[in-house]
C-alpha positions in Angstrom: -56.6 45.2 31.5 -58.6 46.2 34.9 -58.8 44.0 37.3 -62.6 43.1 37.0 -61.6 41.9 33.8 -58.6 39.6 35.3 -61.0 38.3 38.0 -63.6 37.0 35.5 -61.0 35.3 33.1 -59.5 33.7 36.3 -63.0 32.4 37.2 -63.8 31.2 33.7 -60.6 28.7 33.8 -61.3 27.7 37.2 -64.8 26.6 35.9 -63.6 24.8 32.5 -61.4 22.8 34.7 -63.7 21.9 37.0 -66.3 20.6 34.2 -63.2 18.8 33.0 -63.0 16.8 36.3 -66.1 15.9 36.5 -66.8 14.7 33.2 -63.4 12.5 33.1 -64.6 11.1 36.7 -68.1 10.1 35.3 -68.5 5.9 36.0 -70.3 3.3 34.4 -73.7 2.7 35.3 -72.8 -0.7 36.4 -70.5 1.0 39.4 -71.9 4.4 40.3 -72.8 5.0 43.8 -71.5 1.4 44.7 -69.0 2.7 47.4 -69.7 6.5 48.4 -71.7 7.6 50.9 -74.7 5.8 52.5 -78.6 6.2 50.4 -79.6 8.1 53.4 -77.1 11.2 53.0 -77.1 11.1 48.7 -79.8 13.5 46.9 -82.2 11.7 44.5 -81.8 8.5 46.1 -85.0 6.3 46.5 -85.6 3.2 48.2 -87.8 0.4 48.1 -88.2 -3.1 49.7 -91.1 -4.4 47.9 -89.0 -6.1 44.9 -91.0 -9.5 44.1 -89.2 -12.7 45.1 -89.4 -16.3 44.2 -87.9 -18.3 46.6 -88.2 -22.3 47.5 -86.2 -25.0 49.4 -85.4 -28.0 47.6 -83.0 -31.3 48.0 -79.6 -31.1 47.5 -78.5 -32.9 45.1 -74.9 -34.2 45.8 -71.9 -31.9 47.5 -68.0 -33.7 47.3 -66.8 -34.3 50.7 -63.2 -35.9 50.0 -60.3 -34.5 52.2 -62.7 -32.0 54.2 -61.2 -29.4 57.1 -63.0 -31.4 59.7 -65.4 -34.8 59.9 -68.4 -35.4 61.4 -70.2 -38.8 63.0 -73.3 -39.0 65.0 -77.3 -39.0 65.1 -79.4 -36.4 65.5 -83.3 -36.4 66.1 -83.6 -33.1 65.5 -87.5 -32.0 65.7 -88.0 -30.1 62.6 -85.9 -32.2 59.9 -85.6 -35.4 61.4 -83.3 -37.7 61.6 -79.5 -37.1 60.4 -76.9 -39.9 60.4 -73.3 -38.6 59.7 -70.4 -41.0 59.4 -66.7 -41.2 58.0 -64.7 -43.7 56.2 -60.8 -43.2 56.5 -57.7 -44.8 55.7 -54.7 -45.4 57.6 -50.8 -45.7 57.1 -48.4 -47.6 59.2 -45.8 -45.6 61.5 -43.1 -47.4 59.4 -42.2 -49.7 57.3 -41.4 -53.5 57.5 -43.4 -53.5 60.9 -42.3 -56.2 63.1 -43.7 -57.4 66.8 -41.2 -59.4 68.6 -41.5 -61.8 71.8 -44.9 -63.4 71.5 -47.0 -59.9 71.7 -50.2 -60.2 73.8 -52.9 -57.1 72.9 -53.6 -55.8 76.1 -56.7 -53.0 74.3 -57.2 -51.6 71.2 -58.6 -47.8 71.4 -59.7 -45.6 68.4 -59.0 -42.0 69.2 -59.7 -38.5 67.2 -59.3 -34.7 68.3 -62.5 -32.9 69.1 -63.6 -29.5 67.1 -66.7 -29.3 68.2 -70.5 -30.4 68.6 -73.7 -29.9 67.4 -76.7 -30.9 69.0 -77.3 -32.6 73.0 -74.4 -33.4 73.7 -75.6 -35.1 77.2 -77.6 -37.5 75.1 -75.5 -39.9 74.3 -75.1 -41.8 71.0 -74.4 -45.6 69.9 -71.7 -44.8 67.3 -70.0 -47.8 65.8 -66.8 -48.7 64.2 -67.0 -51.3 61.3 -63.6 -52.3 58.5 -64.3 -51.1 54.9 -64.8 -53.5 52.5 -63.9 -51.9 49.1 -61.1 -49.7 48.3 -60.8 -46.4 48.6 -59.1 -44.7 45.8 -57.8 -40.6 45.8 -59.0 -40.4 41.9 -62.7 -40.8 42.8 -65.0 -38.1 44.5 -66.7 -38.8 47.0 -70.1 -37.7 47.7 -72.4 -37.2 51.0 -75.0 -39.8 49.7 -72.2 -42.5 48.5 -72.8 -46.4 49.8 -69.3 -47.3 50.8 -69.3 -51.2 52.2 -68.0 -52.6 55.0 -68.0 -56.0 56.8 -71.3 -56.4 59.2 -69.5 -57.0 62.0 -69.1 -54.1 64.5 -65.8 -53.8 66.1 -66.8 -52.0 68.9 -65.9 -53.8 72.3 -68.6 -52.4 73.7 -71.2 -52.8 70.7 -74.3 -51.3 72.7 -72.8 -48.5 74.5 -74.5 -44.9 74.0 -71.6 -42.3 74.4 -71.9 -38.8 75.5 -69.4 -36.3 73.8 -67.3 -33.9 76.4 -65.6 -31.8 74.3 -64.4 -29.2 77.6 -63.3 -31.4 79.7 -59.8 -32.8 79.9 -58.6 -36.4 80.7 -56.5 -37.0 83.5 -54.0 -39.8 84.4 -51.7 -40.2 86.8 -48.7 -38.6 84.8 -50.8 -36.2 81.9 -53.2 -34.7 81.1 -54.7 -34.9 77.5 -57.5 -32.6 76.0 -60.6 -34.3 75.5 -61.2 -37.2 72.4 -63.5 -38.8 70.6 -62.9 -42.7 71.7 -63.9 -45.7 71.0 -62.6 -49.1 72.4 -62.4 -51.9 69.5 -62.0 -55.6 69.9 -58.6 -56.7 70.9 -58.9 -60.2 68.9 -59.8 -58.3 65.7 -56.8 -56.1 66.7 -54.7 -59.0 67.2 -55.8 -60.8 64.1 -55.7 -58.0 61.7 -52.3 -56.3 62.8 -50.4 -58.5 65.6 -50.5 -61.5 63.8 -49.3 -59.8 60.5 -45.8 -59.5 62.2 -43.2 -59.2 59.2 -45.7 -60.4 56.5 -46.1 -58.7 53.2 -49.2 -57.3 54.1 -47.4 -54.9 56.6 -44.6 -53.7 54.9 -45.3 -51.1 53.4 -48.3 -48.5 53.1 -49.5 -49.7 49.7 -49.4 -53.2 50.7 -51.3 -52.0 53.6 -54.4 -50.4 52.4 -54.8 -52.9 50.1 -55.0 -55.5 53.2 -56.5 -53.0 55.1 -58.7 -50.4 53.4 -59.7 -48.5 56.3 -62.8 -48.0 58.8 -66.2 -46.5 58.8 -66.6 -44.4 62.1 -70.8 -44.3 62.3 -74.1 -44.0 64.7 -77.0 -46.4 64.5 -79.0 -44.7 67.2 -79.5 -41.9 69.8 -81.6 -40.9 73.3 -83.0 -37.9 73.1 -82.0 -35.6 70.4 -78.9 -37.2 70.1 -75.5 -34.9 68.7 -73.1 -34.7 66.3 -69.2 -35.1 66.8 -66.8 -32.4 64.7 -63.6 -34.5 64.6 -60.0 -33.5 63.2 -58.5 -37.1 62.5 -56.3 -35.7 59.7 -52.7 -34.4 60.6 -53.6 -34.8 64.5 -50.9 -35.7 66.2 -52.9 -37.9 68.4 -55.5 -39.2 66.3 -55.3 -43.0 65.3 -56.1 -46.6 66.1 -53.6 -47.3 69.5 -53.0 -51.1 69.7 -52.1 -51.1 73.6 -49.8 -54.9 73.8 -46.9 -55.8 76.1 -44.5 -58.9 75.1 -42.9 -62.2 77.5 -40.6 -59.2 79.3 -44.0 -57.5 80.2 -42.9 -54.8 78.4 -45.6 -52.4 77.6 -45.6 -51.1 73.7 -47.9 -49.3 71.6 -48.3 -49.6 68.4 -50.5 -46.6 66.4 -51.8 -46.0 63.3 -51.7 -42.9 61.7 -54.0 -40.8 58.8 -52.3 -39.0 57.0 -52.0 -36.7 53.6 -52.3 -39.5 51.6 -55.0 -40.8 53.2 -58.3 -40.9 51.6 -61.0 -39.5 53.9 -65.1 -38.4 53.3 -68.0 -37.8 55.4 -71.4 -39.1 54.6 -74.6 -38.2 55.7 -78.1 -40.2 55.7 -81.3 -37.8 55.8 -83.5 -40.8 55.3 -85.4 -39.1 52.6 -86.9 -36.0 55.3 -89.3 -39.2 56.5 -89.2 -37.7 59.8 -89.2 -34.0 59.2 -92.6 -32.1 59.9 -95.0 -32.1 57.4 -94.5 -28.5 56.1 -90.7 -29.2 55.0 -91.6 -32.7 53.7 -94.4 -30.9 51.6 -92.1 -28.5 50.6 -88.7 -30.1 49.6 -90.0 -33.6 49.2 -93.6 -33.4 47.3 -92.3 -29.9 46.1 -94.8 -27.3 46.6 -92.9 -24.6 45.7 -95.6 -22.0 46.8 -95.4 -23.2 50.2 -92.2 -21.2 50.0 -94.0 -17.6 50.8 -94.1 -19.0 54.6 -90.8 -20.8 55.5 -87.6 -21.8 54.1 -85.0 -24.3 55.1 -81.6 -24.9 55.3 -80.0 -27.9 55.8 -76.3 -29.3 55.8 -74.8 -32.6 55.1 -76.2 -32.0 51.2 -79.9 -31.6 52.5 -81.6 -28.8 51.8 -80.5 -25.2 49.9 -82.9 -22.8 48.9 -83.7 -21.0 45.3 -84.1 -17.0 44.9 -85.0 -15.1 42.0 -86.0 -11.5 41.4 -88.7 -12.6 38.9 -89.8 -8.7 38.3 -86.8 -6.8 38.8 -86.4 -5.9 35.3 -89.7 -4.7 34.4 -89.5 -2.5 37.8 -86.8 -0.4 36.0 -88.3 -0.9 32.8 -87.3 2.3 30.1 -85.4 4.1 32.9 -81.2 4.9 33.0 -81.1 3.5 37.1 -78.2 3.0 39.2 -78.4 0.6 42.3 -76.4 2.4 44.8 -76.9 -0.5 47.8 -79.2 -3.8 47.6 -79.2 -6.0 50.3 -81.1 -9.7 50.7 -82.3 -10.0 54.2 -83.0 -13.3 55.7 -84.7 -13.3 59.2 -84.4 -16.4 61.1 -87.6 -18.2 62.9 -86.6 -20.9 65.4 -84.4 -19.0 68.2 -81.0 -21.0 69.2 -81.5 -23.9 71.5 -79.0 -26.2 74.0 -76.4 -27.4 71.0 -78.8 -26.3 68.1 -77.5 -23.0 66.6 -78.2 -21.4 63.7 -75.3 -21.3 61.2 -73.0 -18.7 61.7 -72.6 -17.9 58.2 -74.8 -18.2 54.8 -73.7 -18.0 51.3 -75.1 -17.6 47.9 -74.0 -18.5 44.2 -75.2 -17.7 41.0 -77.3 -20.6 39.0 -76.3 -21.2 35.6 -78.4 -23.2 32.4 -76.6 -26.4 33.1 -77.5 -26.4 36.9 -73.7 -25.9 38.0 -73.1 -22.9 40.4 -70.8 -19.2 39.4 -69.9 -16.6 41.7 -71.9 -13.3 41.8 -70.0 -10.4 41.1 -70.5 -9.3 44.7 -69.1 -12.3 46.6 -66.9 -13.0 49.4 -63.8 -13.9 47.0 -64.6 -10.7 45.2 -65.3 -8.1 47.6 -64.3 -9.6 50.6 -66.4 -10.9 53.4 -67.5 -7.0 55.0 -68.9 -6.2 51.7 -70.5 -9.0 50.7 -72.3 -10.3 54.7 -73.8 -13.2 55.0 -73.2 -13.5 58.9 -75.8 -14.3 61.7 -76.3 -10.7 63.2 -77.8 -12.1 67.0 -78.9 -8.7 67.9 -81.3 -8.2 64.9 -81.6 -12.3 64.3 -81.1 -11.3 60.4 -78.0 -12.6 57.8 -77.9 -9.7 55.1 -75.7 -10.2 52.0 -75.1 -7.1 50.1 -76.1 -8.2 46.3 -75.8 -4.5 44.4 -73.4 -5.3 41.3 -75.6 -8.6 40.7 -78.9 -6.8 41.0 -77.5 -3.8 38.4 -76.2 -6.8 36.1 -79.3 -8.3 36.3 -81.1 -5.4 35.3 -79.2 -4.3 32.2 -78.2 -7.5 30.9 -81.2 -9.0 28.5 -79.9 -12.4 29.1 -81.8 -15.4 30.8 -81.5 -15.1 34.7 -81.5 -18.7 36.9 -81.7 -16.9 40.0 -79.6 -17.8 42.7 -78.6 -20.7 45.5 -78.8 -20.0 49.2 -76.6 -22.2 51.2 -75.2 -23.5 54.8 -71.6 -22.0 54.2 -69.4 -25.3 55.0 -72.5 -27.7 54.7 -69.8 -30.6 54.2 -68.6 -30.1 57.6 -71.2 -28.7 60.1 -74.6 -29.5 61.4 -76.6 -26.0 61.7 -80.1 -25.8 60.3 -81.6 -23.0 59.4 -85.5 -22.0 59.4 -86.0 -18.7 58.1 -89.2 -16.2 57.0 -90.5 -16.5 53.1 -91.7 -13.4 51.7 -95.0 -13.6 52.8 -94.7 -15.5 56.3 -98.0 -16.6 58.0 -96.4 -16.8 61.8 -97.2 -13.9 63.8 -93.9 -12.7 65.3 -92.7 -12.9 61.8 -94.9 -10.5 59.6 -92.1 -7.4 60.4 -89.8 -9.2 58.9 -90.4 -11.3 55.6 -87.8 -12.4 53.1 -87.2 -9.0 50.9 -84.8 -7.0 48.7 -84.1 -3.6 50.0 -82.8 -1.4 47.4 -81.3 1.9 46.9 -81.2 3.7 43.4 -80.8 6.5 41.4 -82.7 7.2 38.4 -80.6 9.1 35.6 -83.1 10.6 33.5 
């Protein structure tokens, strides 16, 4: 044999083994192209961000908000939405059991004091919050929700009932022996103090911590007003090791004591918030999300926490854009273009998410989600330098278009709406403000057709 004729059955194998390769690489059409290189570098890719969308804001219905990473109190008269009123009930456990004061004990102050996380709003304008005693128990085996009517006594027990308080979360307290980082604090009445806890001494009542939140069933830490815009207060009561209600008392000796209660695992805590109905949002939200006019949703959308607002998507067309052709999504990414730039204490959220609406109104995950993918892949973050959140949708678009099944769109939200205060006022798909025509609401996709 001459070696032409080697040559040429050396090339022949080489080529069978290739074709083998690539045939037992081939993917499904529901992951091809999902993670190679970008549209711009991959022949017969084609690109287009005119994909119809439905989108409108509506009220939330009701989020849980038992045993949260944070808490927030306060009052906001924020401009757009209105006003927001954010309060927490807790309860407390003793420091031990069988508590005992001894030689006559005469309460000197009683303080309420929780760790800072954060702020949201003006925090120079201060805010009346108030403390008031729950009146009903609060029990681990019930959800609590953002909208729940939890009572209390009437009676403030603020010492200082009409005080508006500012909120410094940067600036450290000093003594004369310590300094402490900054608290949320608010001085309660030492007779209530006395009453409630003093005067308890070695009573059943104090004994131990069932006993005691059955005598005591906890407090409401609220706001009944604000100057200005007013702020909310992130607070981290729970495992704190300096949150609690101090009861500051010395005895005949003139001994000083204190005597603290604590919250703890076992303590059942909730945030609620008040919206009062969007009454004093502007008139283009309150049309929107409260008289639902849905079409108003081509010119803004709205997000708001605290179980406010979320906003509904859907691709209403998507299917009959890809109607009778093989298609692969290589990359398609919802982009979201905020419209009110960041003011002193009002930021837009720092993160977004989205889930998948079912029949039964409950909310799935999408295939391309956080959980899933992982945060890169799937976005969702406040890009400053562009003023966009992009989340990168592809496997739920290429679902969407194969599967024959009904499609409920999906749910934008406030990612941790339980626990922050951000708003969000972003571009519809057909914005009517000026500076926003560049940059409406919109699907860009990449694809490939396969036939």
């Amino acid at each position: 044999m001459n070696r032409h004729i080697i040559f040429r059955s050396l090339y022949i194998v080489v080529i069978f083994f290739i074709s083998v390769l690539i045939i037992s690489c081939t993917k499904e059409p529901d992951t091809i192209g999902l993670d190679v290189q970008p549209p711009s570098d991959r022949l017969g890719t084609e690109f287009t961000d005119t994909t119809q969308i439905l989108a409108f804001s509506v009220l939330e219905d009701t989020i849980t908000t038992n045993s949260l990473s944070q808490n927030v109190v306060g009052w906001l008269n924020d401009p757009f939405f209105g006003k927001t009123k954010a309060s927490l009930v807790t309860q407390f456990n003793l420091p031990s059991r069988d508590v005992h004061f001894d030689g006559n004990p005469v309460v000197d102050s009683a303080v309420l004091v929780i760790s800072y996380r954060g702020f949201y709003g003006d925090t120079t304008a201060g805010v009346n919050f108030k403390v008031y005693e729950v009146a009903e128990n609060l029990s681990s085996d019930v959800s609590y929700h953002q909208n729940q009517s939890i009572q209390t006594y009437q009676k403030a027990l603020n010492y200082y009932p009409n005080q508006y308080q500012t909120t410094q979360v940067s600036s450290p307290i000093y003594s004369a022996t310590d300094t402490v980082n900054p608290a949320f604090r608010i001085r309660l009445s030492t007779n209530w103090a006395r009453q409630k806890f003093i005067d308890k001494s070695g009573d059943p009542e104090i004994a131990s911590n069932d006993n005691f939140k059955s005598y005591f069933k906890g407090l409401m830490i609220t706001a009944d007003d604000a100057r200005g815009l007013g702020h909310l207060a992130y607070l981290g009561i729970n495992k704190s090791t300096t949150s609690g209600v101090y009861i500051y008392y010395h005895t005949n000796d003139t001994v000083s004591q204190t005597f603290r209660l604590l919250v703890e695992d076992d303590c059942v805590r909730a945030n609620l918030y008040d919206h009062a109905n969007y009454y004093g949002a502007n008139s283009q939200i309150r049309n929107q999300v409260v008289f639902k006019d849905s079409s108003l949703g081509v010119n803004q959308l709205y997000l708001h926490p605290g179980g406010g607002i979320n906003t509904k998507i859907k691709f209403p067309t998507v299917r009959e854009q890809f109607k009778n052709r093989r298609v692969v999504i290589n990359r398609a990414e919802l982009v979201i273009t905020n419209l009110v730039p960041n003011q002193k204490g009002f930021y837009v959220p720092l993160r977004l998410t989205i889930a998948k609406n079912s029949s039964t109104g409950t909310y799935q995950f999408i295939p391309d989600d956080a959980i899933t993918e992982g945060e890169d892949y799937f976005g969702g973050v406040f890009n400053q330098s562009t003023n966009e959140y992009r989340f990168r949708i592809t496997r739920y678009i290429q679902q969407l278009i194969n599967s024959t099944t009904d499609d409920y769109g999906l749910t934008l939200f406030i990612s941790g709406r339980a626990v922050v205060g951000n708003r969000l006022i972003f571009a519809g798909n057909k914005p009517n403000i000026l500076t926003s025509r560049a940059k409406p609401l919109r699907l860009e996709v990449s694809f490939t057709y396969l036939d």
